[in-house]
N, C-alpha and C positions, 0 to 999 in steps of 0.2 A: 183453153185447154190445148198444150203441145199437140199430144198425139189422139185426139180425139177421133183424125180422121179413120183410125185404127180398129177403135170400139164400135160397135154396132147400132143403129141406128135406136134412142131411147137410154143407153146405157152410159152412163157417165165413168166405170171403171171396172173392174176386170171381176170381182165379186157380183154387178146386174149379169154380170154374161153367163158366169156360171151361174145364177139363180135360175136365169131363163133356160138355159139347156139341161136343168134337173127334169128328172124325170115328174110327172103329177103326182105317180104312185109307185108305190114299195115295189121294188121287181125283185122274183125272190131269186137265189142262186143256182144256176143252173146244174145239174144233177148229171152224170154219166150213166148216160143209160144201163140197167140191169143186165146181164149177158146171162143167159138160163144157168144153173149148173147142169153139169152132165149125170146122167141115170147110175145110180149108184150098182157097182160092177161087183165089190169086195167089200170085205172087212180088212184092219187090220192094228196087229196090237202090236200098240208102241209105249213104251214106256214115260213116265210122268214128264222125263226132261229129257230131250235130246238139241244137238245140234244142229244151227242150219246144213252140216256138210250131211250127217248121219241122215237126216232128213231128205236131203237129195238125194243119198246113197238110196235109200230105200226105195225113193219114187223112179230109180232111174231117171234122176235129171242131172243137169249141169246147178250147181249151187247158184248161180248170178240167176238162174230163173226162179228159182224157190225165194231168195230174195228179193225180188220183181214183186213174185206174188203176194211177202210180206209187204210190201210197202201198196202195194195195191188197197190192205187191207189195217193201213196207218203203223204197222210197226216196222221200225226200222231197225235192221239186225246186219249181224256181219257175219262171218262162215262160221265161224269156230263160238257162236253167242247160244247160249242155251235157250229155248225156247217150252214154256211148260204146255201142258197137255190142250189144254182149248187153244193157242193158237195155231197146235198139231195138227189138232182135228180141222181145224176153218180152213187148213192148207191141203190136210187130203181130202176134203170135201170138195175139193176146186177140181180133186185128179178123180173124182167118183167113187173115195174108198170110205166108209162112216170109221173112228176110231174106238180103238178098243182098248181099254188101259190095262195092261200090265201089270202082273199081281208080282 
């Protein structure tokens, strides 16, 4: 063997090495820890679809943050992408407000 002196002591090729540095057991994936929500402050009624801009407008935020937040929470959206009512509410639930849908 060439480069035996390479592989580890027992290991004949580069498959015993990885064998050996597998883990015994299943290690599960690690989780980002939970951040509390904040104490619900408001209500407030927003219609079935709105925009991410109209959505910041509302929250008084900058649009790149309320996008931030979408993606925090696996959707990914652009300013101007319409967004329906639950993923409304899961955004102002972030700002402490419960949503109220618009008749």
């Amino acid at each position: 063997m060439k480069r035996g002196y390479l592989l580890p002591e027992g290991c004949k090729d580069l498959i015993d090495v990885l064998e050996s540095k597998a883990p015994s057991k299943p290690v599960a994936p690690k989780s980002s820890p939970r951040v509390p929500l904040p104490p619900i402050t408001g209500e407030m009624t927003v219609p079935a679809h709105m925009t991410v801009a109209e959505l910041a407008a509302a929250l008084a935020q900058k649009p790149f943050r309320i996008i931030a937040d979408l993606m925090e929470i696996g959707v990914f959206a652009q300013v101007k992408q319409q967004l329906d009512f639950e993923t409304i509410s899961r955004v102002l639930r972030k700002y402490g407000f419960t949503a109220k849908r618009a008749v």
